[in-house]
Legacy VTK file of the C-alpha trace (Angstrom):
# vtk DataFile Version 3.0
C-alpha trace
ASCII
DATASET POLYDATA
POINTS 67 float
7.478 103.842 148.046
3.781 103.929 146.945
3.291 106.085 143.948
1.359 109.115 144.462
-1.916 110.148 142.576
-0.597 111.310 139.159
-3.159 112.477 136.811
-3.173 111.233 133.156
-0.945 114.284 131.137
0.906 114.070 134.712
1.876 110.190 133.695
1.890 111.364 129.531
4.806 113.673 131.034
6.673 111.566 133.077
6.967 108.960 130.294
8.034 111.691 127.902
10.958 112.818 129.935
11.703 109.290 130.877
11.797 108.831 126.999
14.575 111.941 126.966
12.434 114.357 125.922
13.070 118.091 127.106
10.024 120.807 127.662
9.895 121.638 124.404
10.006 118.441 122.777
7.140 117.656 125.096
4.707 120.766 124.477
5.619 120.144 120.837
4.615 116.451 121.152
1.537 116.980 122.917
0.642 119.864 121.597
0.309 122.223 124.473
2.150 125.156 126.002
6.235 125.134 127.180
4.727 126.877 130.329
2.108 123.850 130.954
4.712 121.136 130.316
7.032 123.027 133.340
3.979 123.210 135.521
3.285 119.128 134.912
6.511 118.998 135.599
6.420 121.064 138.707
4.227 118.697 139.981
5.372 115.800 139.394
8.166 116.581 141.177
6.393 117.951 144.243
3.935 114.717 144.281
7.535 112.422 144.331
8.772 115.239 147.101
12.282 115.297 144.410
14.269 117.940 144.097
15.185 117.038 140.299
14.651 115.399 137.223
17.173 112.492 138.150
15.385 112.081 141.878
11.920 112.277 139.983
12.872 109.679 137.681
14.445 107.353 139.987
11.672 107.915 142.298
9.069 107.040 139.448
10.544 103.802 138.627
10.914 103.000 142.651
7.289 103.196 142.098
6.501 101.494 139.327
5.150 104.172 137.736
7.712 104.076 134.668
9.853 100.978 133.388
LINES 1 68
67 0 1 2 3 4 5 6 7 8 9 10 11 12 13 14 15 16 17 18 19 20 21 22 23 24 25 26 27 28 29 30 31 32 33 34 35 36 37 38 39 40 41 42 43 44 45 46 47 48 49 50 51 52 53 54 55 56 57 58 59 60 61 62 63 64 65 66
């Protein structure tokens, strides 16, 4: 699978949960808002066409995006 056109906080993101980090360990780390984390989210998994975190993730490293 190619990977699709993530934007930078899109990849910051992905790493982060890849890393075990929940939403609010991730709004707290980058200093931004629960809600934007879950929208980052939201499209992350939309872009990967998963229906979870665990399809996301294996779908991520599939594409190389993550290791």
């Amino acid at each position: 699978m190619s990977a699709p056109y993530l934007t930078v906080r899109e990849r910051e993101v992905l790493r982060l949960i890849w890393d075990g980090l929940q939403n609010k360990g991730i709004a707290v780390r980058l200093q931004v808002s629960i809600k934007t984390v879950e929208a980052h989210r939201a499209k992350c998994l939309e872009k990967f066409h998963a229906k979870n975190t665990a399809q996301l993730l294996r779908a991520a490293l599939e594409a190389g995006v993550i290791s």
